[in-house]
N, C-alpha and C positions, 0 to 999 in steps of 0.2 A: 497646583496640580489637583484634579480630581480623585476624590478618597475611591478609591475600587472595594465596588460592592464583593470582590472576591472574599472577601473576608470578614463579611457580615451577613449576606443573605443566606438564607436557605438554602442546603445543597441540593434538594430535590429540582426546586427552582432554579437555582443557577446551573446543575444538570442538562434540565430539560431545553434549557436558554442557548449553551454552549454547544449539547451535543448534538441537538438535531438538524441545527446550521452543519456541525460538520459533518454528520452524517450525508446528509443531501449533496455537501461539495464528495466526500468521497463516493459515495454511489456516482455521481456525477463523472467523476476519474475512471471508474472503471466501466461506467458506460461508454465514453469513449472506445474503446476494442469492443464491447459487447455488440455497439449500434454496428460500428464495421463488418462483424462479425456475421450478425444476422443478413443486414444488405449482401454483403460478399458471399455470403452461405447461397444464398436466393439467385445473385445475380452471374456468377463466377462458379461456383458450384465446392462443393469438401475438398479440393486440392487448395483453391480459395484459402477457406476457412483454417488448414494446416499450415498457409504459406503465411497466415494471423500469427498464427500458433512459434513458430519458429522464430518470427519477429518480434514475440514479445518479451525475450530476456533484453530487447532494449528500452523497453518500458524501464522494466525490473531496476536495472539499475539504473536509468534516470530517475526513479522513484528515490533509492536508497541514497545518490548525489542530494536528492531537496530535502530527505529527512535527515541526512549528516547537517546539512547547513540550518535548514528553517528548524526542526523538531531544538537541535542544539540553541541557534539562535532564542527560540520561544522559552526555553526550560533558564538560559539565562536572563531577560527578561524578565518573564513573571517571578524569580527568583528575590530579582533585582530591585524590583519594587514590592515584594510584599519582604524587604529590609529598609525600604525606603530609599531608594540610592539610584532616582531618573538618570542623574549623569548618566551614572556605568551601564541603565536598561540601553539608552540609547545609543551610548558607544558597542555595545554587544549585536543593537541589529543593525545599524550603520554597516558595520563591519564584516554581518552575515550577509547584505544583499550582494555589497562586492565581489563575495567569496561567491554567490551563487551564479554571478555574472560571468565569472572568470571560468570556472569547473564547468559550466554551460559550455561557453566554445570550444575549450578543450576537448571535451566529451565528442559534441558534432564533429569536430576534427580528425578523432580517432577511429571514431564509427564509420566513417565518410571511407577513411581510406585503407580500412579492415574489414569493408564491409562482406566480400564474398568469403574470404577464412573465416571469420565470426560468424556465418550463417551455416556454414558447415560445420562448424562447433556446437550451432545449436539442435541441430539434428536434418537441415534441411535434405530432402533426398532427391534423387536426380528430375524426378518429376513437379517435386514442388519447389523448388532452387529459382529458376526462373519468375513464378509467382511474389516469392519472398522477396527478391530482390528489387523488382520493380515498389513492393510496398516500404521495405526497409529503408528505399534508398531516399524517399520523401520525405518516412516520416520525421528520420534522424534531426532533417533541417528542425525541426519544433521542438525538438530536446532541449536546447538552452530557454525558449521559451516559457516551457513547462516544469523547468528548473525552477524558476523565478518565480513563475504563478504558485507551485505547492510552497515553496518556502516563506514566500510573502502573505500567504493563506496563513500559515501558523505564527507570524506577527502580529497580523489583523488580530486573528483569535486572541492571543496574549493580551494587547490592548484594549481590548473589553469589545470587538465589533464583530460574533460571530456570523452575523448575517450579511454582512458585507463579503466575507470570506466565501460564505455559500454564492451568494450574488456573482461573484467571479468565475465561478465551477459550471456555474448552473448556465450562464450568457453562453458559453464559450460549447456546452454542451448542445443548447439548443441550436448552435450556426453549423454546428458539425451534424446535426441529425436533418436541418433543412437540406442541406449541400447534399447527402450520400446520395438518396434518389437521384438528384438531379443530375450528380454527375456519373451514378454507374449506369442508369436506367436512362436516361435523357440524354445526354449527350456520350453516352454510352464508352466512359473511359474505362469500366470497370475498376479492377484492383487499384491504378495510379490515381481513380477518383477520390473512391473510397478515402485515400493516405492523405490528399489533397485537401479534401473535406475536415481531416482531422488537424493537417495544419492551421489550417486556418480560422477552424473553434480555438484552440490553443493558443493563437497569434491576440486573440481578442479577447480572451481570459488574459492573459498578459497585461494588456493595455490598460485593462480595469485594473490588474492589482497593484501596477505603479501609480496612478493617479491615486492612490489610498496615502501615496507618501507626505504629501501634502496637508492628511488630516490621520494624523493619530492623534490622538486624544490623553493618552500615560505620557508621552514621550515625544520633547523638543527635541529635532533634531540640527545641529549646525555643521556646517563643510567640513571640520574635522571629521565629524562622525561617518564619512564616507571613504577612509582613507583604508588600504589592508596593512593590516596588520599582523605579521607572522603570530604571533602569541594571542593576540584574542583569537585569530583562527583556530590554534589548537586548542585553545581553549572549549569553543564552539563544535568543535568535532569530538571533541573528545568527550558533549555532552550530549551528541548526537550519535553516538556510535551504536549505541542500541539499537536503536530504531534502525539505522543504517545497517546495522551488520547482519537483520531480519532480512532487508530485503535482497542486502547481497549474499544471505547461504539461499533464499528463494530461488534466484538464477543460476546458481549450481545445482539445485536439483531439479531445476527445468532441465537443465542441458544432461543431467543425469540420465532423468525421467523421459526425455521426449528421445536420448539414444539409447536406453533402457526396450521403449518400448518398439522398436524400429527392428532391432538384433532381435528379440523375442518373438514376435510380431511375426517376422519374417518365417519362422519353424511353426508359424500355424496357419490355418487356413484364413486368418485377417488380414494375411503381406504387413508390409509398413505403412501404407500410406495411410490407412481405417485407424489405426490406432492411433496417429500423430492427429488425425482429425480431431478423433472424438475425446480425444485429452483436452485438445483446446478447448471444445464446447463444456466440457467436463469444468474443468480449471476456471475458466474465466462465468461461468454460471454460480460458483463458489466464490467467485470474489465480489459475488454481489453480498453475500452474507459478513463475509470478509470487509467489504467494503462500507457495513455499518457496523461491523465491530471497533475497526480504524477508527469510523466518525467517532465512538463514544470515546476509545481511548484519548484521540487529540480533542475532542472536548471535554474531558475529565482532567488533561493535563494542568493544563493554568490551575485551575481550582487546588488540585492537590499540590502544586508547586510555587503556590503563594500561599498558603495555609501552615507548609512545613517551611519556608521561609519564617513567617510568622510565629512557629511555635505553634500553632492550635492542632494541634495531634491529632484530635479527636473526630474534627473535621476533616481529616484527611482519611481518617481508616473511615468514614463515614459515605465519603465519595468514593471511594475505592469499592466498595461492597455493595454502594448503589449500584454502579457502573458494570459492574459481576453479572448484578439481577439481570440489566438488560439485556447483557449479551446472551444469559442464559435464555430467555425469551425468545431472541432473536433467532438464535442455535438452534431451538425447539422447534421454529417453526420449519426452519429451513430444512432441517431432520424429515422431519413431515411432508415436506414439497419431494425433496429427492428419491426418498423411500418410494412416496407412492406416485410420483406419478412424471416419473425421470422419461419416458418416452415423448411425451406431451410437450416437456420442458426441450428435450435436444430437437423435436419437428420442426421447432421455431427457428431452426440453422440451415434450414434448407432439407430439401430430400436426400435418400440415399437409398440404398440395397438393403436388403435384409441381413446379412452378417454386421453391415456397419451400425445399426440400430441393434441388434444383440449386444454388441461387443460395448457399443456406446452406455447402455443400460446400464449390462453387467460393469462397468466401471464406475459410472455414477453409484449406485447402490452400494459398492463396496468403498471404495476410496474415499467418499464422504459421510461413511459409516460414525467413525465419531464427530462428528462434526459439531455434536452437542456439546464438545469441552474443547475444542481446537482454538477456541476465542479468549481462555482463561489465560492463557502463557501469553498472548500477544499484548493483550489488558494488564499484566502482572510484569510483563519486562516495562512496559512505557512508565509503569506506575515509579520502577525503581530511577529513570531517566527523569521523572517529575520531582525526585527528593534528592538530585542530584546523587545518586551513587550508581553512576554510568557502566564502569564495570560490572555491577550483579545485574545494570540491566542488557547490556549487552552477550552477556555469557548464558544467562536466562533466554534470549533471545536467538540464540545460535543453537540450543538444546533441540528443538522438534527437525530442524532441517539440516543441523551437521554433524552433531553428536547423535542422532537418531534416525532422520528420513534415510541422508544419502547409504550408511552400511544397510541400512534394512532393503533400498533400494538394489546395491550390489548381491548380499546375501541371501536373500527368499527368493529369487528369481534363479538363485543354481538348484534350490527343492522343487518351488512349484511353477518353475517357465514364467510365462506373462503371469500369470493368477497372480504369483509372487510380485509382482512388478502392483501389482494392485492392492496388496494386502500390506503393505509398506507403507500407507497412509494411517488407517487407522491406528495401527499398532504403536507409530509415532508418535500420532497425535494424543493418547493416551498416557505415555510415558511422559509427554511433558507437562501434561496435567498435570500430574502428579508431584514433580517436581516443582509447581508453579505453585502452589498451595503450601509446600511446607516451607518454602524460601518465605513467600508475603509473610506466612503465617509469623514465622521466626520476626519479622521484621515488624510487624503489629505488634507484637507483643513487645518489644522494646520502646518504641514508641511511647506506650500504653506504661510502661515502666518508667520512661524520661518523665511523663508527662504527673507521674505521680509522687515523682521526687521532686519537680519545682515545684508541685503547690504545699510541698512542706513548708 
């Protein structure tokens, strides 16, 4: 087996190695709806873009299905061999692809035939219902697809081949941004295009990420290692739950937030439908910042999760605190973009009225008000999912959006109406700052203690 440089090179360098492959596969991910988003905005018009909007708590939790299986699968892996122990790396993602293949159908099955209740749960209103469900109903079929692709992404990574990872994100991106024109504008299917377009970058990101099975590099894999297994399953989820249980309090405060703002909405001069628009353009413009905070954190993972494997402590609080810098960088800018120049930013979604570009602004400007520190808790749960204490990173990771968003969501909206419905973001995202800094902190410093009692 090949010695991984994870636990010799320079973390700056293997930082920069790791995380801007995934950075670019995550940007990648959430340009997916973004490209949609823009063509639909253009082509179909803000009811469009809302019927994006209501659709995308099936994202969400496809999202949080590939991080229970791949994030876990990856965190056991890199574990696994920076102990030395290929067997068990292998039998751990063996066992995670199965699991992703299986929770895949499942999923499309349910959504499939849940599909009109679930969309009214997610806020759909009587005029964007129709829209949503024509896009919902396509794109569901790529859920198991996209299952497989994110979770076999954080393998890749594991096994020392960030760029291959990105290579996956980035093919499947570019087929789905050739296809949109073509097919809302040119053969003029609109919204069904749009959804079509997306299956089909995803069908081909797919196909790229299982032909990788064939070359990993850490890890032999033999026919046992593809069999499921109750117990490594739980094992794997329950090393993934963090990261999972982000993205599924995520989806409860979408469906919070987008009937949040629908009731409120409605007792002002915005109705429902302006507000359920310009949340999407809102939300999904933030997950672009969101979307290379991701990157750093899954490519900071292996690093910190073979290193506290290994014992080297010190290179762990060292990647951790690099990993900080960036996103603080990252934050800063994005701070900067929305602040000033949020009008410029939502045009790019198509026209609209003048209330809807008021209302649009005024929500960008406040709700991604902290948006400087909203990256520190998501970096700070994966951190504790990469040293294996799954628990602090899961309960860390449920803090911004269900111990905090959804009551602030219910609660300031009975003082300040909609305004409340918007001032529920930052006030959140601050709290878990906060919390995110004195948990790591506590947990550096022990560390820094372990590490100074073995070189007794």
């Amino acid at each position: 087996m090949t010695e991984n440089p994870l636990g010799y090179e320079k973390i700056p360098k293997l930082l920069k190695g790791f995380a801007i492959p995934s950075i670019t596969a995550a940007l990648v991910g959430s340009l997916y709806n973004i490209v949609d988003q823009i063509f639909i905005g253009q082509g179909v018009g803000y009811l469009g873009n809302a019927a994006t909007n209501v659709s995308y708590p099936f994202s969400t939790i496809c999202l949080a299905i590939s991080l229970l299986v791949g994030i876990g699968s990856a965190s056991r892996v890199s574990l696994y061999l920076g102990n030395k122990r290929p067997e068990a790396a292998a039998k751990a993602a063996g066992n995670g692809i199965v699991l992703m293949v299986i929770l895949g159908l499942i999923y499309l099955a349910i959504g499939e035939i849940l599909l009109d209740q679930l969309l009214i749960l997610f806020g759909a209103t009587t005029e964007v219902f129709p829209y949503a469900q024509q896009y919902a109903g396509i794109t569901l079929a790529g859920m198991p697809f996209l299952i497989v692709t994110n979770g076999m992404s954080n393998l890749i990574r594991a096994d020392g081949s960030p760029r291959y990872s990105m290579s996956c994100m980035v093919a499947g991106a570019i087929v789905n941004t050739i296809l949109d024109p073509i097919f809302i504008f040119v053969l003029h299917w609109g919204i069904l295009g749009a959804a079509l377009a997306t299956v089909l970058g995803q069908i081909f990101s797919f196909l790229l990420a299982v032909y990788y099975l064939w070359h990993f590099k850490t890890i032999h894999f033999e026919k046992n290692n593809f069999h499921l297994s109750v117990k490594e399953s739980l094992k794997t989820c329950g090393m993934g739950i963090s990261s999972s249980s982000n993205q599924i309090a995520i989806t409860f405060v979408q469906i919070v937030l987008y009937n949040s703002l629908t009731y409120y909405g409605a007792q002002t001069v915005y109705g429902t439908d302006i507000p359920l628009a310009a949340c999407g353009i809102v939300m999904k413009t933030n997950a672009i910042v969101l979307a290379i905070v991701v990157g750093i954190s899954q490519g900071v993972q292996p690093i910190i999760g073979f290193n506290y494997g290994a014992k080297q402590y010190t290179r762990v609080r060292e990647a951790y605190l690099l990993a900080i810098k960036w996103n603080l960088v990252v934050s800063s800018i994005g701070f900067f973009l929305f602040q000033c120049f949020p009008q410029l930013i939502i045009s790019l979604f198509g026209e609209g009225d003048q209330l809807y570009f008021e209302f649009a602004v005024l929500f960008m400007r406040t709700y991604l008000f902290m948006v400087l520190v909203n990256g520190v808790q998501l970096l700070s749960s994966s951190f504790f999912t990469a040293i294996g204490k799954a628990m602090k990173g899961a309960l860390l990771a449920l803090t911004r959006q269900v111990f905090f968003l959804i009551p602030l969501l219910v609660a300031l909206p009975l003082r300040f109406g909609i305004m409340g419905v918007l001032l529920a973001g930052p006030v959140a995202d601050f709290s878990a700052f906060l919390l995110s800094i004195v948990m790591v902190g506590i947990e550096l410093r022990k560390q820094q203690n372990t590490a100074q009692i073995n070189s007794i």
